[in-house]
C-alpha positions as CSV (number, residue, x, y, z in Angstrom):
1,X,27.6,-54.9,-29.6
2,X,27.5,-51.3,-31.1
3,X,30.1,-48.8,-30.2
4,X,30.3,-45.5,-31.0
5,X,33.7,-43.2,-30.5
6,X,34.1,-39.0,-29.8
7,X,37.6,-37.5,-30.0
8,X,38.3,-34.5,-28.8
9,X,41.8,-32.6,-27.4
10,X,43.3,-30.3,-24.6
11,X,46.5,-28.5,-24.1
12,X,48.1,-29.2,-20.4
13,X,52.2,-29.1,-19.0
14,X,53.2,-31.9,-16.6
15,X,56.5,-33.6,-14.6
16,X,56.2,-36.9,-14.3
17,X,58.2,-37.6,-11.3
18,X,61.2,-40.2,-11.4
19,X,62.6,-43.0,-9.1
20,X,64.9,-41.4,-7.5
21,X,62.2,-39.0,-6.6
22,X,63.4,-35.7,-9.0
23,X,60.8,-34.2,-11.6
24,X,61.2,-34.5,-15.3
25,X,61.4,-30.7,-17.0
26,X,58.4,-29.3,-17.2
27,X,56.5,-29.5,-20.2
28,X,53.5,-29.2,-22.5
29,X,51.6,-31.7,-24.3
30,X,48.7,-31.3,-27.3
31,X,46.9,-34.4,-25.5
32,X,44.2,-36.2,-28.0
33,X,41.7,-38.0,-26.3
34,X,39.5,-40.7,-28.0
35,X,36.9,-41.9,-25.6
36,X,34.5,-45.4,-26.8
37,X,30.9,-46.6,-25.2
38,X,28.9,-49.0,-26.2
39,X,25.3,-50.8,-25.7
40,X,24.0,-54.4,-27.1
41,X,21.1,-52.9,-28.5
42,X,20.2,-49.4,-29.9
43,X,18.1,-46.9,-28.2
44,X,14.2,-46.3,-30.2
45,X,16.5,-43.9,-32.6
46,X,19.0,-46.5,-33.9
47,X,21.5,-44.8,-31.8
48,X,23.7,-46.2,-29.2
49,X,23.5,-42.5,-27.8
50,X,23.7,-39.3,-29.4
51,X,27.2,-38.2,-30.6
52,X,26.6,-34.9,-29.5
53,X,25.7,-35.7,-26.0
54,X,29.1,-37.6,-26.1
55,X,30.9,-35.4,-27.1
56,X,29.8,-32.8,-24.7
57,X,30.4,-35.2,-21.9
58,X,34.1,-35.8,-22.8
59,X,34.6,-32.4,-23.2
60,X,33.3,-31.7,-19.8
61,X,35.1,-34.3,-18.3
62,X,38.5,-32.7,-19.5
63,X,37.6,-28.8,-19.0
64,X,39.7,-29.1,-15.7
65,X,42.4,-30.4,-17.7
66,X,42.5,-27.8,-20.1
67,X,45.5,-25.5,-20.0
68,X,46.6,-26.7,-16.6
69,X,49.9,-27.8,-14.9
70,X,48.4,-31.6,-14.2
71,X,50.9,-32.0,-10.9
72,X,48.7,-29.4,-9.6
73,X,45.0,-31.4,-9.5
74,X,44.3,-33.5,-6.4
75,X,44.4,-36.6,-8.8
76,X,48.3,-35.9,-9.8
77,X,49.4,-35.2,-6.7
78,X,48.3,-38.9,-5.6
79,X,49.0,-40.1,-9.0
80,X,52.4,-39.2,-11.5
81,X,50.4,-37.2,-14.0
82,X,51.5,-40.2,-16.9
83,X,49.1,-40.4,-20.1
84,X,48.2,-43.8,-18.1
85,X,47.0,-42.0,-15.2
86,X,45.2,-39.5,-17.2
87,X,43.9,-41.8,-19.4
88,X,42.4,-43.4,-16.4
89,X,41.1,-40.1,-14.3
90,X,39.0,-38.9,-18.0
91,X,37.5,-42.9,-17.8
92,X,36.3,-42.0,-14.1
93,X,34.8,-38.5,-15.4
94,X,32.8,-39.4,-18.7
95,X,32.0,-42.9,-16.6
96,X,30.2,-40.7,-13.8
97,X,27.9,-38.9,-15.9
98,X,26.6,-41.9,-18.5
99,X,23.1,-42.4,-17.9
100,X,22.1,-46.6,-18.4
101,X,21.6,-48.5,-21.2
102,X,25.4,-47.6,-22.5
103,X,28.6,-49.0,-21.5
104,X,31.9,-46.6,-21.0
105,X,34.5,-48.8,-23.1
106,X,37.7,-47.1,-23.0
107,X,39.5,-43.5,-23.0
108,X,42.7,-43.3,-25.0
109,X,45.1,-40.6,-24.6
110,X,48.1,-39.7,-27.0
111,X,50.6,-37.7,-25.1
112,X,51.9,-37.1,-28.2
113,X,51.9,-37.7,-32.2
114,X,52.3,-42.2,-32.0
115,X,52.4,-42.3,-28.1
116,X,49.3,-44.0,-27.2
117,X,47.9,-45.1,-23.7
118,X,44.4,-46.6,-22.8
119,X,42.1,-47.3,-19.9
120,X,39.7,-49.8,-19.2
121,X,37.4,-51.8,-17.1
């Protein structure tokens, strides 16, 4: 199996609502996004896909993100806006737009510097 990775980053403000039903304070993250696919055999360039391409997928897939209040997107008002949740609506957007012949392995998010979260199928 061959994977390849793109990182890439966006600035957005969330509340992640509580138990008890109150908001956290509102704040802003620097959120880091490293997204993975994969394939079992390379493409007639030796490529798994072009990093490029990648790369412009992931960043399309979190232009919506970018410098938004998260609690404000259909997906957060369903979901609490948690770097598991978003980690999980960026895996739905890059998924929707791979061609075949590559695998979407995981999106991981760092809310911030250390604080990890990943999604996968």
């Amino acid at each position: 199996m061959f994977s390849i990775f793109v990182e890439t980053s966006f600035k957005a403000s969330h509340q992640l609502t509580l138990p008890d039903g109150s908001k956290e304070p509102l704040h802003e993250h620097n959120w880091q996004v490293i997204s993975c696919v994969s394939s079992k055999k390379l493409d007639n360039m030796g490529l798994v896909m072009d990093f490029h391409m990648l790369k412009t997928i992931v960043n399309k897939s979190v232009s919506e993100l970018e410098n938004n209040y998260l609690n404000k997107l259909s997906y957060f008002q369903i979901n609490n806006p948690s770097a598991e949740a978003v980690s999980e609506y960026i895996f739905g957007q890059i998924e929707k737009q791979l061609g075949s012949g590559v695998k979407l392995e995981s999106v991981k998010v760092m809310e911030e510097y250390g604080c990890w979260s990943k999604f996968s199928k």
